[in-house]
mmCIF file of the N, C-alpha and C atoms, coordinates in Angstrom:
data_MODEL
# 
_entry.id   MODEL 
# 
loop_
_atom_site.group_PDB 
_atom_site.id 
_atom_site.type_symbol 
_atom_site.label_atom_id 
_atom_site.label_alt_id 
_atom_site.label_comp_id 
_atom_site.label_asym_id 
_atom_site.label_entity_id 
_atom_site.label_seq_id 
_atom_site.pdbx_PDB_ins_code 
_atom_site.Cartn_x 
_atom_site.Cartn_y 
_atom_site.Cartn_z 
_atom_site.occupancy 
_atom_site.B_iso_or_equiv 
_atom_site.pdbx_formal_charge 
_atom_site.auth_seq_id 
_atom_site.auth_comp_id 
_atom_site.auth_asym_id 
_atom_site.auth_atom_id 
_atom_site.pdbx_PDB_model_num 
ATOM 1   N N  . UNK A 1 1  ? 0.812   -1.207 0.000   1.00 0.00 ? 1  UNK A N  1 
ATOM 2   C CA . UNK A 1 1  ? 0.000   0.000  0.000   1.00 0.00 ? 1  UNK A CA 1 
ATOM 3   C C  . UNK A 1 1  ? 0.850   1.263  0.000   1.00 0.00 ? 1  UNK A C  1 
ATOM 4   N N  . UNK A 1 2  ? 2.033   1.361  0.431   1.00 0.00 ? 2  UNK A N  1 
ATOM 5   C CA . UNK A 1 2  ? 3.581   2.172  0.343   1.00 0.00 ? 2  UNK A CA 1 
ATOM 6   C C  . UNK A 1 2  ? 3.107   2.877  -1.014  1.00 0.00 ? 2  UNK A C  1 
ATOM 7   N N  . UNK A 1 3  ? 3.241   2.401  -1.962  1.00 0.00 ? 3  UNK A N  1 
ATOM 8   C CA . UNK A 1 3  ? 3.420   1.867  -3.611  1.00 0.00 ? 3  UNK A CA 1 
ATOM 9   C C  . UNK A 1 3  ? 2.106   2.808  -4.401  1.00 0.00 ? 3  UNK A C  1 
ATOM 10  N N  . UNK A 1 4  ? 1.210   3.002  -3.356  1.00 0.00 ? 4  UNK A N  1 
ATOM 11  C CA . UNK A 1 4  ? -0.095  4.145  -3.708  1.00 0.00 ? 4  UNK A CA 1 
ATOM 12  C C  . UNK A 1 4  ? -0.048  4.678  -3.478  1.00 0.00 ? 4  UNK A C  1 
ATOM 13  N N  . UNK A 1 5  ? 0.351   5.338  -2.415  1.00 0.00 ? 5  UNK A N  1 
ATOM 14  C CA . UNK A 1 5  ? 0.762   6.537  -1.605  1.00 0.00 ? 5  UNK A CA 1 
ATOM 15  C C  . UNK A 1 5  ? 1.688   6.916  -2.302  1.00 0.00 ? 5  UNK A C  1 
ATOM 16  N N  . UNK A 1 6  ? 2.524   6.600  -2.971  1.00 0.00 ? 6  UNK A N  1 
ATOM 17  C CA . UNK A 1 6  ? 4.239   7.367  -3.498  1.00 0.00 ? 6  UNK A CA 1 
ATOM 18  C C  . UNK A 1 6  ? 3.385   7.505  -5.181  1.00 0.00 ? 6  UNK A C  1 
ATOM 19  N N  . UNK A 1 7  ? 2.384   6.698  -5.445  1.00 0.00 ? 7  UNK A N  1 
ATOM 20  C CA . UNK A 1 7  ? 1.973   7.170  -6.769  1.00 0.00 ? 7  UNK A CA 1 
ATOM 21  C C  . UNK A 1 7  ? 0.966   8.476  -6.702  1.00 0.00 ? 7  UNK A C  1 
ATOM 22  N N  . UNK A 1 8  ? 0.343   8.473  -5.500  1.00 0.00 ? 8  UNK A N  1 
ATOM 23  C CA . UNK A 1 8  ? -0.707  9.349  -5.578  1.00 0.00 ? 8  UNK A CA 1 
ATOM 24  C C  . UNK A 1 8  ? 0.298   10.725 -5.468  1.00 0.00 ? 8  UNK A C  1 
ATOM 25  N N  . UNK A 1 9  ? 1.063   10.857 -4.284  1.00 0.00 ? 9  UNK A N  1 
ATOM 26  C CA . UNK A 1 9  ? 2.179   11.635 -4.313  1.00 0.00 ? 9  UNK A CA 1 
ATOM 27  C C  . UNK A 1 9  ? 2.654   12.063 -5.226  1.00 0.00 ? 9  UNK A C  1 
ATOM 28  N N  . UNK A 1 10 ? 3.443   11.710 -6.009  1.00 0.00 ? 10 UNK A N  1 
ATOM 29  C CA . UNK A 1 10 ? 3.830   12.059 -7.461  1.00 0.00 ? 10 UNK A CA 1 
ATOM 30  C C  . UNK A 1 10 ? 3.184   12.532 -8.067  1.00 0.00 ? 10 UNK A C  1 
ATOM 31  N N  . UNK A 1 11 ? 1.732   11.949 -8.939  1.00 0.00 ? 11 UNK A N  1 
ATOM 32  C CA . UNK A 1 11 ? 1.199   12.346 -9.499  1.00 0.00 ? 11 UNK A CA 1 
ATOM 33  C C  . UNK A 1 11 ? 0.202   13.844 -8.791  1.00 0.00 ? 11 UNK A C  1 
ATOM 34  N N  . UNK A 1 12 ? 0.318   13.905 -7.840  1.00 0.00 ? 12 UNK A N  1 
ATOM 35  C CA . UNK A 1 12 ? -0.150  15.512 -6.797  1.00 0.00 ? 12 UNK A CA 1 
ATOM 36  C C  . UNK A 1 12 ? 1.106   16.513 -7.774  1.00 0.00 ? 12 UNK A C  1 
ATOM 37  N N  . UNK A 1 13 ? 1.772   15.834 -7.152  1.00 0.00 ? 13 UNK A N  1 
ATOM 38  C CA . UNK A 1 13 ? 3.190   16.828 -7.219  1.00 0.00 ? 13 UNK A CA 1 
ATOM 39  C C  . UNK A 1 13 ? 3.349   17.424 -9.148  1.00 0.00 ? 13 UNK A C  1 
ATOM 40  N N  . UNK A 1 14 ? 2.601   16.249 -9.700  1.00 0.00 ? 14 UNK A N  1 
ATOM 41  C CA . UNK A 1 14 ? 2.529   16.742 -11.156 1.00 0.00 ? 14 UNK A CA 1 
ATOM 42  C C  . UNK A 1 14 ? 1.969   17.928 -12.086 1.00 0.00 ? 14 UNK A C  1 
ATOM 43  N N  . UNK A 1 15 ? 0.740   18.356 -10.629 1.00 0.00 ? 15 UNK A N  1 
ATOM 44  C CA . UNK A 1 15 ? -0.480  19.373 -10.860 1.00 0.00 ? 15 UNK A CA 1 
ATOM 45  C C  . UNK A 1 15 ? -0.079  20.762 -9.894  1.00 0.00 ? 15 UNK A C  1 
ATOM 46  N N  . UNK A 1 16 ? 0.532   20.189 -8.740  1.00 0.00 ? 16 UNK A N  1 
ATOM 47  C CA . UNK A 1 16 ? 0.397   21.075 -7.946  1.00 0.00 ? 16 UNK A CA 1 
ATOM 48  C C  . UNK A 1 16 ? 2.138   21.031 -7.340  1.00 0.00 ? 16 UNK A C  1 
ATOM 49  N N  . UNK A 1 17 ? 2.778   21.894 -7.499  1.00 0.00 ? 17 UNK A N  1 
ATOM 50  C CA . UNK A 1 17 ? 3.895   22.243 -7.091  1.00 0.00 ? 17 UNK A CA 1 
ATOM 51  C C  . UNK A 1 17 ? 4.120   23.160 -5.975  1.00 0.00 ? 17 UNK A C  1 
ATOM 52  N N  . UNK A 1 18 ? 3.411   23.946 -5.558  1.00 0.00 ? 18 UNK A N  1 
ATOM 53  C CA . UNK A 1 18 ? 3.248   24.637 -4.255  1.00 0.00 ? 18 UNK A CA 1 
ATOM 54  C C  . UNK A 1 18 ? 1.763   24.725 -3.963  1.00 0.00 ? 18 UNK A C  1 
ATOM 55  N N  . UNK A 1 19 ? 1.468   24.081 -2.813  1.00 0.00 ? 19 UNK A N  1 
ATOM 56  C CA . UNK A 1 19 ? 0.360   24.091 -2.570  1.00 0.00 ? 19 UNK A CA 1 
ATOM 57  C C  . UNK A 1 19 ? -0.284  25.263 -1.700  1.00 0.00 ? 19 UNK A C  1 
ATOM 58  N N  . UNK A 1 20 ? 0.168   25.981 -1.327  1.00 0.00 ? 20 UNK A N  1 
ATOM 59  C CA . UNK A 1 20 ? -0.238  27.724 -0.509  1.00 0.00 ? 20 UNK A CA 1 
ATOM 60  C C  . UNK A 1 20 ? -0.269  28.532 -1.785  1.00 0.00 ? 20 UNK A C  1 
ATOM 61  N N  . UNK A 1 21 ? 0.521   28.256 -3.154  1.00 0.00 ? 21 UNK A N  1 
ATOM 62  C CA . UNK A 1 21 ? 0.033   28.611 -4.059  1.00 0.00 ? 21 UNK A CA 1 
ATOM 63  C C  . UNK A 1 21 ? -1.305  28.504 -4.729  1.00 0.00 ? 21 UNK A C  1 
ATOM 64  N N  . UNK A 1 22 ? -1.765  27.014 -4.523  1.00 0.00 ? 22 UNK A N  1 
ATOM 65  C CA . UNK A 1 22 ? -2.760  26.485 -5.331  1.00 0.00 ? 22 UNK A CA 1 
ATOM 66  C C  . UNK A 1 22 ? -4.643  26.706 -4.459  1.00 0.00 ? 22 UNK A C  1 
ATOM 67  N N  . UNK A 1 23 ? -3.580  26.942 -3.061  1.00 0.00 ? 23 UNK A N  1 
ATOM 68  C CA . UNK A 1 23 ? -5.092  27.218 -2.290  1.00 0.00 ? 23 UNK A CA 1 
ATOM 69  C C  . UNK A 1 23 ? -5.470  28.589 -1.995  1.00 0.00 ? 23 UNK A C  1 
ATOM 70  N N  . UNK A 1 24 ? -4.312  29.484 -2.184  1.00 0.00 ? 24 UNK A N  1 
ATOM 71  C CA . UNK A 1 24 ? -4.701  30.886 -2.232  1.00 0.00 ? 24 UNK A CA 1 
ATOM 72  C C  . UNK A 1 24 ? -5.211  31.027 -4.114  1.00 0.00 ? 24 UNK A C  1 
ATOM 73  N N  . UNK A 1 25 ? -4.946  30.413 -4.540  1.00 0.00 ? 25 UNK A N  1 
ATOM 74  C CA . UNK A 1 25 ? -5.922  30.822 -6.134  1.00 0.00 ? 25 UNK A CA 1 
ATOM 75  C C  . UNK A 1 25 ? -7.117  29.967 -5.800  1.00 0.00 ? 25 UNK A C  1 
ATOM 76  N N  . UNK A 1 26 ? -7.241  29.362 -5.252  1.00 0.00 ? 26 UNK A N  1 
ATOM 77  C CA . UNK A 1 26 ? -8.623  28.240 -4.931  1.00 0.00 ? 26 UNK A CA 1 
ATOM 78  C C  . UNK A 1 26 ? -9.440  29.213 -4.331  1.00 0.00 ? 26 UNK A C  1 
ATOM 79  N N  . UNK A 1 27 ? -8.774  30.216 -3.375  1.00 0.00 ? 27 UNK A N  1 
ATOM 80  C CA . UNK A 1 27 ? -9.485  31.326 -1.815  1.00 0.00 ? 27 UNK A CA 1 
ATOM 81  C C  . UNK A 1 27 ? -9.897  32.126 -2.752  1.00 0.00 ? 27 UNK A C  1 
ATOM 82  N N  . UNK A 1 28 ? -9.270  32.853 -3.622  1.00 0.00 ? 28 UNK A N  1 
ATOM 83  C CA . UNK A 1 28 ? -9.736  33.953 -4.457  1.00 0.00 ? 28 UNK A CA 1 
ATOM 84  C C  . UNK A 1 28 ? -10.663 33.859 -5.075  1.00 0.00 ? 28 UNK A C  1 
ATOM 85  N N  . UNK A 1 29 ? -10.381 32.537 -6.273  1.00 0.00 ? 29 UNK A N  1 
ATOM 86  C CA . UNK A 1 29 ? -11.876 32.384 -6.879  1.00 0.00 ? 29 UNK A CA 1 
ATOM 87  C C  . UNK A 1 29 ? -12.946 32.139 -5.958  1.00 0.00 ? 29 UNK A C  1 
ATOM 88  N N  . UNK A 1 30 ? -12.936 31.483 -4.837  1.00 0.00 ? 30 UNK A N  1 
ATOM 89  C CA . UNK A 1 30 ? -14.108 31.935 -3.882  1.00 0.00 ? 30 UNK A CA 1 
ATOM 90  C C  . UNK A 1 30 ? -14.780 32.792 -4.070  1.00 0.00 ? 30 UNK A C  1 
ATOM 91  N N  . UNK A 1 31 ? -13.904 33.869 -3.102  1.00 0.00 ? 31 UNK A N  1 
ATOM 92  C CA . UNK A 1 31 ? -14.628 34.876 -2.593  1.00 0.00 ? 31 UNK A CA 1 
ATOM 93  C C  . UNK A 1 31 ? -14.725 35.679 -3.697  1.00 0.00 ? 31 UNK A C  1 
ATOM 94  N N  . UNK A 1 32 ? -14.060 35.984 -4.866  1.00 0.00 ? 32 UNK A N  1 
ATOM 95  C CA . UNK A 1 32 ? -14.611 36.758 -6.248  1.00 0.00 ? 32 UNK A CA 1 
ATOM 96  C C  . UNK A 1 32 ? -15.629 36.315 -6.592  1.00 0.00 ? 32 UNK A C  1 
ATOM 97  N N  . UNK A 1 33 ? -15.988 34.939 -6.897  1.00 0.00 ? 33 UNK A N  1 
ATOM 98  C CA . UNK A 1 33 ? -17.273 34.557 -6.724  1.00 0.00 ? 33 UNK A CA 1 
ATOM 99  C C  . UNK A 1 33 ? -18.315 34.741 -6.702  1.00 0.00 ? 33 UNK A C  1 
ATOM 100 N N  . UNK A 1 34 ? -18.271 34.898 -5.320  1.00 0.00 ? 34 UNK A N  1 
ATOM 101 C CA . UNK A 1 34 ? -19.208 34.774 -4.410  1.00 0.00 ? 34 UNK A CA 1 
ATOM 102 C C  . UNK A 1 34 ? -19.486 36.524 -4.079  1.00 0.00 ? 34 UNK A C  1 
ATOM 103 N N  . UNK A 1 35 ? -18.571 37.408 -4.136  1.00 0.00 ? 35 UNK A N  1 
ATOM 104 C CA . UNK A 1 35 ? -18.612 38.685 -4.038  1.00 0.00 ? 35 UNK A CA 1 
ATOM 105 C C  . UNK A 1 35 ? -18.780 39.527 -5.260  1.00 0.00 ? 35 UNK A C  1 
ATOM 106 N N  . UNK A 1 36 ? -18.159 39.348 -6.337  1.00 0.00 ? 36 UNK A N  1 
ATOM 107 C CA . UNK A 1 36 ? -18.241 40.417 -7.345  1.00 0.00 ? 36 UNK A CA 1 
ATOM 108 C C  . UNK A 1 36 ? -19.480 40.335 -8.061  1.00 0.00 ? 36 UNK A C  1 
ATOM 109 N N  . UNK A 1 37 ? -20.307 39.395 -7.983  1.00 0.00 ? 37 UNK A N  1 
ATOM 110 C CA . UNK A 1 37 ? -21.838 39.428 -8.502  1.00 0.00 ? 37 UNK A CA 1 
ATOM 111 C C  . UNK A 1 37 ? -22.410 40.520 -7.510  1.00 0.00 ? 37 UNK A C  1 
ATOM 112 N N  . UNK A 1 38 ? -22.164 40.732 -6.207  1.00 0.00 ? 38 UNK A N  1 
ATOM 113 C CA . UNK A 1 38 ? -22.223 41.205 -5.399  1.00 0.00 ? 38 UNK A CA 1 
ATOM 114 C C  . UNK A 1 38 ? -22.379 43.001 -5.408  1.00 0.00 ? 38 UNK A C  1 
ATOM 115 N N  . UNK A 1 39 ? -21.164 43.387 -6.120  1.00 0.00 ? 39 UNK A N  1 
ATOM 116 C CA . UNK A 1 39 ? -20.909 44.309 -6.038  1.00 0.00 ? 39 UNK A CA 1 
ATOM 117 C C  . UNK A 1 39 ? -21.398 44.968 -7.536  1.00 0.00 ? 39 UNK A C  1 
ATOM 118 N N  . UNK A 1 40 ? -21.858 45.945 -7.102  1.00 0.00 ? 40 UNK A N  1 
ATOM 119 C CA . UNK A 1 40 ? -22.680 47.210 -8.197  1.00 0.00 ? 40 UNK A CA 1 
ATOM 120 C C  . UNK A 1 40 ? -21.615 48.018 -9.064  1.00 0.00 ? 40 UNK A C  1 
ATOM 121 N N  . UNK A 1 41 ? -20.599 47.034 -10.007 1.00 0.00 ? 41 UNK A N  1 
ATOM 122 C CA . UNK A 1 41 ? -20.227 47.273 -10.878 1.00 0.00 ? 41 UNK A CA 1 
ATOM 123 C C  . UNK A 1 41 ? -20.390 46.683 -12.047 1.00 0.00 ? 41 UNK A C  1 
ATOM 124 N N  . UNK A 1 42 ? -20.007 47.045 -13.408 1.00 0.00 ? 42 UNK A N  1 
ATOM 125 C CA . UNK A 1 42 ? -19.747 46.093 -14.565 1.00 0.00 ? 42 UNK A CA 1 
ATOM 126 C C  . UNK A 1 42 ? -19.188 45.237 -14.812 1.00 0.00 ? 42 UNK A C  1 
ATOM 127 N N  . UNK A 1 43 ? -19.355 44.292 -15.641 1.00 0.00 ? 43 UNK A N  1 
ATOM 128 C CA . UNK A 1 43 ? -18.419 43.176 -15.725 1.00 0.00 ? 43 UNK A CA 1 
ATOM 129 C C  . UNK A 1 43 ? -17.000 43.964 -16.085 1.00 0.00 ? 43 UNK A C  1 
ATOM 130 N N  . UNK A 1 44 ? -16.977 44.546 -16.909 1.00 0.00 ? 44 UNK A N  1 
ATOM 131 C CA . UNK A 1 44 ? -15.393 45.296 -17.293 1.00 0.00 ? 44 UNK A CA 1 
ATOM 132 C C  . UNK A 1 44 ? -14.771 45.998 -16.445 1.00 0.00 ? 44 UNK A C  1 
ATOM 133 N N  . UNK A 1 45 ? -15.210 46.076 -14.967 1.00 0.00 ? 45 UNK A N  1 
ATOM 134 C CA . UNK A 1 45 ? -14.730 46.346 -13.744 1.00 0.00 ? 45 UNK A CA 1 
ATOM 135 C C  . UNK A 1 45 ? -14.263 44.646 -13.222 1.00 0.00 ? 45 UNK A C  1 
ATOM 136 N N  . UNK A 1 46 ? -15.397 44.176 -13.251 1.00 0.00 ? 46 UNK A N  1 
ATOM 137 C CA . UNK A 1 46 ? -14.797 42.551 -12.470 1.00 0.00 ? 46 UNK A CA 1 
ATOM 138 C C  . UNK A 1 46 ? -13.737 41.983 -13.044 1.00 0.00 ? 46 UNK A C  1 
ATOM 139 N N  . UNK A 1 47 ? -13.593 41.979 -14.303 1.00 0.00 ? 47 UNK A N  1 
ATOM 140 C CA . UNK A 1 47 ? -12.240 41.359 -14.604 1.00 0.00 ? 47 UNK A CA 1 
ATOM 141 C C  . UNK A 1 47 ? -11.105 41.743 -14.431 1.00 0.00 ? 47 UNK A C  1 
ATOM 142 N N  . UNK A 1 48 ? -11.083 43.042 -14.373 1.00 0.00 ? 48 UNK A N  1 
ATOM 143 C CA . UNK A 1 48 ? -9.468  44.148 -13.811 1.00 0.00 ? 48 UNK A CA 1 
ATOM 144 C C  . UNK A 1 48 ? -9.464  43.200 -12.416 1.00 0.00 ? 48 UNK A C  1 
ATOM 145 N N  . UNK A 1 49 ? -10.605 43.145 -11.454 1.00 0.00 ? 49 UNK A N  1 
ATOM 146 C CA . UNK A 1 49 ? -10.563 42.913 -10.335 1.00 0.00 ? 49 UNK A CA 1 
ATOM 147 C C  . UNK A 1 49 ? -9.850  41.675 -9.992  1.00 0.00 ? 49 UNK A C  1 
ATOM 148 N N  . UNK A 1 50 ? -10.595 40.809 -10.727 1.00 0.00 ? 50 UNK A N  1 
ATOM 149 C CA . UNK A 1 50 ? -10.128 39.239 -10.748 1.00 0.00 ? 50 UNK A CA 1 
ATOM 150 C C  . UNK A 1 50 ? -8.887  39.107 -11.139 1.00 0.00 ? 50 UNK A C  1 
ATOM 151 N N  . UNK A 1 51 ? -8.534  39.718 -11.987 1.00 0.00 ? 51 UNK A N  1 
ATOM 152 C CA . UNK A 1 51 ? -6.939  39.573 -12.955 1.00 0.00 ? 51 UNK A CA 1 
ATOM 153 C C  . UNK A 1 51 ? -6.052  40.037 -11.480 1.00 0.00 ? 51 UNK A C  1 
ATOM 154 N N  . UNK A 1 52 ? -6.499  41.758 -11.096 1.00 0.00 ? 52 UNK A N  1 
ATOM 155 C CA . UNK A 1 52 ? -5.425  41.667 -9.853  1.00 0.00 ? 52 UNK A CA 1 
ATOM 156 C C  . UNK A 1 52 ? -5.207  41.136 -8.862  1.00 0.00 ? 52 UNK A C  1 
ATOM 157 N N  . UNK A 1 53 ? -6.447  40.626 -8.411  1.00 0.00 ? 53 UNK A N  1 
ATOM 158 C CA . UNK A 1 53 ? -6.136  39.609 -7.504  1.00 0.00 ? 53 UNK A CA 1 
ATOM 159 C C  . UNK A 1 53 ? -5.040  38.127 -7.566  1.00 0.00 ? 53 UNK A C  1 
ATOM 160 N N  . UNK A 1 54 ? -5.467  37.613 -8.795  1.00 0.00 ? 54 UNK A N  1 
ATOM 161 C CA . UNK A 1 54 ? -4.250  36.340 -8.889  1.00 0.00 ? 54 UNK A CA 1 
ATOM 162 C C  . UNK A 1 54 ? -3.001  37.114 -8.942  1.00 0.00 ? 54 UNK A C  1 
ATOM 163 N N  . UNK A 1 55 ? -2.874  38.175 -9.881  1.00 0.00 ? 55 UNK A N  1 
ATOM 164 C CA . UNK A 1 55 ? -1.824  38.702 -10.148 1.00 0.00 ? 55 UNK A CA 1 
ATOM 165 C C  . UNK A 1 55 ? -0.752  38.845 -8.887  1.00 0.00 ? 55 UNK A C  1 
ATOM 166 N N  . UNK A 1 56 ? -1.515  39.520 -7.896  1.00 0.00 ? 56 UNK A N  1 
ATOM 167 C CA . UNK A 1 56 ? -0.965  39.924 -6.219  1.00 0.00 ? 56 UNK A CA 1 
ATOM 168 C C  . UNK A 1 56 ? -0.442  38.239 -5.753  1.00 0.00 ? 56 UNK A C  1 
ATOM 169 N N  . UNK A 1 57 ? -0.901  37.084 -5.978  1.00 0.00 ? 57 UNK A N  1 
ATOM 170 C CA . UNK A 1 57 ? -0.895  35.838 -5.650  1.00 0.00 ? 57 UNK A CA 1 
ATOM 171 C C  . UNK A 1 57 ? -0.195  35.365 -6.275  1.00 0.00 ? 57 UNK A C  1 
ATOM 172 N N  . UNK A 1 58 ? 0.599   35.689 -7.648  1.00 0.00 ? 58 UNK A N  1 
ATOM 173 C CA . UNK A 1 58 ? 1.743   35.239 -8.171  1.00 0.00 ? 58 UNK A CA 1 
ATOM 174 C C  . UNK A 1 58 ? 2.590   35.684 -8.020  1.00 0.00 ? 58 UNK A C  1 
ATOM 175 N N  . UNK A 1 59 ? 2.805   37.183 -7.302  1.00 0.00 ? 59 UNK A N  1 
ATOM 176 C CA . UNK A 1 59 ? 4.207   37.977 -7.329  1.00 0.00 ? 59 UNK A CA 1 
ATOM 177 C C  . UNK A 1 59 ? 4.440   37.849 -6.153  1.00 0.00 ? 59 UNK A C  1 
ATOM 178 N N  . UNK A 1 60 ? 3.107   37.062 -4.787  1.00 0.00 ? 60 UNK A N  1 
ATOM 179 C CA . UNK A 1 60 ? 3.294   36.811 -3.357  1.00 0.00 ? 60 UNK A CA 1 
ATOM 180 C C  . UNK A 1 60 ? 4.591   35.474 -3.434  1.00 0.00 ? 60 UNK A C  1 
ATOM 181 N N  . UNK A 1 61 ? 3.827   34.973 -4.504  1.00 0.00 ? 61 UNK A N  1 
ATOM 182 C CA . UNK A 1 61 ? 4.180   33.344 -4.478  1.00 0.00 ? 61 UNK A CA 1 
ATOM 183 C C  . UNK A 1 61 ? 5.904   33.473 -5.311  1.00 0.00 ? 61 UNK A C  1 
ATOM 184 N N  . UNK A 1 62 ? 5.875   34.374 -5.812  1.00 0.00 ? 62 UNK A N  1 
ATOM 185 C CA . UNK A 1 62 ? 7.313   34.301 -6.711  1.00 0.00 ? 62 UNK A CA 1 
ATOM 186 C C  . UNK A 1 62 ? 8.356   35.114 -6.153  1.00 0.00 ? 62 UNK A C  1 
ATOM 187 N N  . UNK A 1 63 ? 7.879   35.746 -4.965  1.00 0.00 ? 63 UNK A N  1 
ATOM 188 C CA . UNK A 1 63 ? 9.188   36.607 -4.016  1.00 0.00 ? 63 UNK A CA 1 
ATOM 189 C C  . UNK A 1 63 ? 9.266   35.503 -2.586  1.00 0.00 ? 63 UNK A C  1 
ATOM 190 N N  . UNK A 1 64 ? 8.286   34.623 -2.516  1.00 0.00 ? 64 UNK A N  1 
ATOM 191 C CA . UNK A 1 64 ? 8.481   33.929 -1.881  1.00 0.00 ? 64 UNK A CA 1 
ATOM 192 C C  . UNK A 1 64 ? 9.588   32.608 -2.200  1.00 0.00 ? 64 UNK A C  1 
ATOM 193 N N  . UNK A 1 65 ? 9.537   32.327 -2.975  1.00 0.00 ? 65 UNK A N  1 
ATOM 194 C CA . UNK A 1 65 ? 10.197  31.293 -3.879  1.00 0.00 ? 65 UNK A CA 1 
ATOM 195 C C  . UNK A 1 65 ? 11.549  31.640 -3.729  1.00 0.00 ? 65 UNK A C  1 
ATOM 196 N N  . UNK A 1 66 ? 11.600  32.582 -4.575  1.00 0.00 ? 66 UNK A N  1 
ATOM 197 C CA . UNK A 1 66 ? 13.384  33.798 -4.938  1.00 0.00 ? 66 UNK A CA 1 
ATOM 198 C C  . UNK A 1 66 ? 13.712  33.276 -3.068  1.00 0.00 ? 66 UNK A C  1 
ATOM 199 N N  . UNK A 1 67 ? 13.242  33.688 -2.099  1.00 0.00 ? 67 UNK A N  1 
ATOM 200 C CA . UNK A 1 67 ? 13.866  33.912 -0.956  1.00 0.00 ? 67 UNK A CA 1 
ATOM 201 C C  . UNK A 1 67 ? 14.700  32.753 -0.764  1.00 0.00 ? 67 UNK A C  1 
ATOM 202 N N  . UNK A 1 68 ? 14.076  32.036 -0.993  1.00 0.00 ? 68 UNK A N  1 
ATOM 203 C CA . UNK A 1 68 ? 14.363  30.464 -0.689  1.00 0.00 ? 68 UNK A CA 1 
ATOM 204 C C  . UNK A 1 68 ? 15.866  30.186 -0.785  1.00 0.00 ? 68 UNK A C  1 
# 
């Protein structure tokens, strides 16, 4: 059973390479979601919105990395 575990492992590791990466883009689309229908703007407002948000979540995730 070793032998599933080291496959399931791997194949994780194939999709997902940092996972505080993969769950803060998981958190965002949430709450954009769930909020920007929400909010009393246009769609051509929501997408600036959405775009900066991952955006902030890749340059979190890529000065984090560099430190390393």
């Amino acid at each position: 059973m070793k032998w599933l575990r080291t496959i399931a492992t791997e194949t994780f590791g194939l999709f997902v390479d940092d996972g505080a990466f993969a769950v803060a883009i998981l958190a965002w689309l949430i709450v954009a979601g769930v909020v920007l229908p929400h909010v009393g703007t246009t769609a051509a407002v929501k997408g600036p919105i959405l775009f900066a948000g991952l955006a902030v979540i890749l340059i979190e995730s890529a000065t984090r990395r560099a430190r390393k």
